[in-house]
C-alpha angles and dihedrals in degrees: 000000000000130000111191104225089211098056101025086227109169125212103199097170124127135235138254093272099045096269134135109241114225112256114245124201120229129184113213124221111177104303096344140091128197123198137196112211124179097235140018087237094056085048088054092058082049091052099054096049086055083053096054099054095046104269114147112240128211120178126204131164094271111026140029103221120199133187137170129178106219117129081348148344103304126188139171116188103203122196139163093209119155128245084242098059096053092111125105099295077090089077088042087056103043089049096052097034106033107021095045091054091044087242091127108031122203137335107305088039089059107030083055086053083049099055096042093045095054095051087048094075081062108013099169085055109034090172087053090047087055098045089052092047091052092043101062089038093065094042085063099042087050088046093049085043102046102060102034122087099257086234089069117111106175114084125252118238117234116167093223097056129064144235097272096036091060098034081064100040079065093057100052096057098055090049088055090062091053104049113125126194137350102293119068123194115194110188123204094009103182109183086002087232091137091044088047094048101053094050083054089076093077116208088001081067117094125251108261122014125192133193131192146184139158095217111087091204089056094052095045087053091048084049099052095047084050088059102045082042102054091234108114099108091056106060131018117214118213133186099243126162110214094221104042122093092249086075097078090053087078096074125216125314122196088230124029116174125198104185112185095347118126100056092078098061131072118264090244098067099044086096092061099032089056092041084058094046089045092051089060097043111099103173106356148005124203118194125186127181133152128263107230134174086220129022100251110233097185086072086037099251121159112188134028124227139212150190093269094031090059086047096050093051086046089059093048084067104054098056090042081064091038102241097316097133153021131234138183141190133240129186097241097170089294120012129313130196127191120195115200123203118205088198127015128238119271097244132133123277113273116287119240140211106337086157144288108281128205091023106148113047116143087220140026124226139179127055124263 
């Protein structure tokens, strides 16, 4: 029997033996439920009552996903994952097991999996179940950092991390290479796991470090990891939107960082979004984003990049600064472009806490 976290409804009915069936706890996203069971074979039993009633049953390495279509599409997404691996091999594992088999369709259909699926590791405490997520997500990140030479791109293989943990792990390292000066901007943080890192270094870290985002959920995950961390008196997250006016307001900043960022805007509005990037650089600009065949809707991308198309925007660059600088590209998993300013802005100094923005929401959405 299923309780459904969001509306507390109780099923007290009995079996067909004249038991009373154990009560499991589901958290409800749309249309759809997500459910945390001990063990596959329980899942299994599980299984073969939904069958029973109707219910149609896939089965992936992770997850046993059922749907029915009655007054309405149903569906009930089952899994006996442990509270260890919530980390983000969960999006690893909705994108290769659900969204290849069409089972989850598009963004706001698998960011709402994604969030049901990581409180219902604690259904009774969602921000505990995000803070744990996060958590073990950054310890990852920080093992696959630590031992590798900080000049190495392909990822290192580690059987308890997934493909995107250590694709960014990657990342990272080669960022860290490539950090100038004592002010660090990161725009569209997400989870802030790239910002945090990087004040983790201690007095390697540069001097002020800023983080924004223009999703409040974001920011209030990025706020919650920095406690648990320790780290909230070296970096100050703000809700920023990239293309709105209030960005320039932050100043320049000798390094500004925009990691799988632009992806996720419309082609049309690459020209203003770098022009804005550009305004708070004061030495140099690194961009990453993926090369894909096709723009992948489930993370809310709009727009795939290549090789020439980074080039061409690097370019782009160079003539909007007038030849003021120099850039270059790198394959980072993905693409990434550096642009290099032979003279910063004249724009006012960083700015510095005004403040922590999106603090006091009851959930978190949206993935990382």
């Amino acid at each position: 029997m299923i309780r459904e976290q969001d509306e507390g409804n109780r099923h007290d009915g009995r079996d067909q033996s004249g038991r009373r069936p154990r009560r499991l706890q589901a958290m409800r996203a749309g249309n759809l439920r997500i459910l945390a069971l001990g063990s596959e074979p329980e899942g299994e039993a599980l299984a073969r009552q939904f069958l029973r009633q109707g219910w149609n049953l896939r089965r992936t390495s992770h997850f046993l996903a059922l749907q029915r279509q009655e007054k309405g599409l149903e569906r009930i997404l089952v899994h006996w994952l442990k509270s260890e691996e919530s980390d983000n091999r969960l999006v690893d594992y909705l994108q290769q097991e659900l969204v290849r088999i069409g089972w989850l369709e598009g963004e706001e259909d698998f960011n709402a999996a994604l969030n049901g699926l990581i409180a219902s590791f604690a259904p009774t405490a969602p921000l505990e179940a995000w803070r744990r997520f996060a958590l073990n997500t950054f310890a990852q990140l920080s093992k696959l950092i630590a031992p590798a030479p900080p000049t190495t791109v392909a990822p290192i293989k580690d059987k308890d991390s997934g493909e995107s943990i250590a694709a960014f792990a990657a990342i990272y390292r080669r960022l860290l290479t490539l950090l100038q000066g004592s002010s660090l901007l990161d725009v569209g943080c997400a989870c802030a796991y790239w910002p945090l890192l990087v004040a983790q270094g201690g007095q390697c870290a540069p001097r002020s470090i800023v983080a924004v985002d223009r999703r409040a959920e974001a920011l209030r995950l990025s706020l919650l990891l920095s406690e648990a961390l320790g780290l909230t008196d070296r970096l100050h997250f703000m809700q920023l939107d990239l293309l709105q006016p209030e960005f320039l307001g932050l100043g320049a900043f000798d390094t500004v960082t925009a990691i799988h960022l632009l992806e996720h805007l419309e082609e049309n509005e690459l020209p203003h979004a770098l022009d804005q990037l550009l305004h708070v650089t004061r030495r140099r600009l690194l961009i990453v984003v993926p090369y894909e065949e096709r723009a992948q809707e489930c993370y809310g991308h709009r727009q795939i990049f290549s090789t020439a198309k980074l080039q061409f925007w690097g370019q782009w660059c160079l003539d909007r600064l007038e030849g003021r600088a120099s850039y270059w590209c790198e394959d980072l998993l993905g693409g990434l472009l550096v642009i290099e300013r032979f003279e910063g802005p004249d724009s006012q100094e960083p700015v510095e806490a005004r403040g922590q923005q999106g603090q006091g929401a009851e959930s978190l959405a949206g993935s990382c």
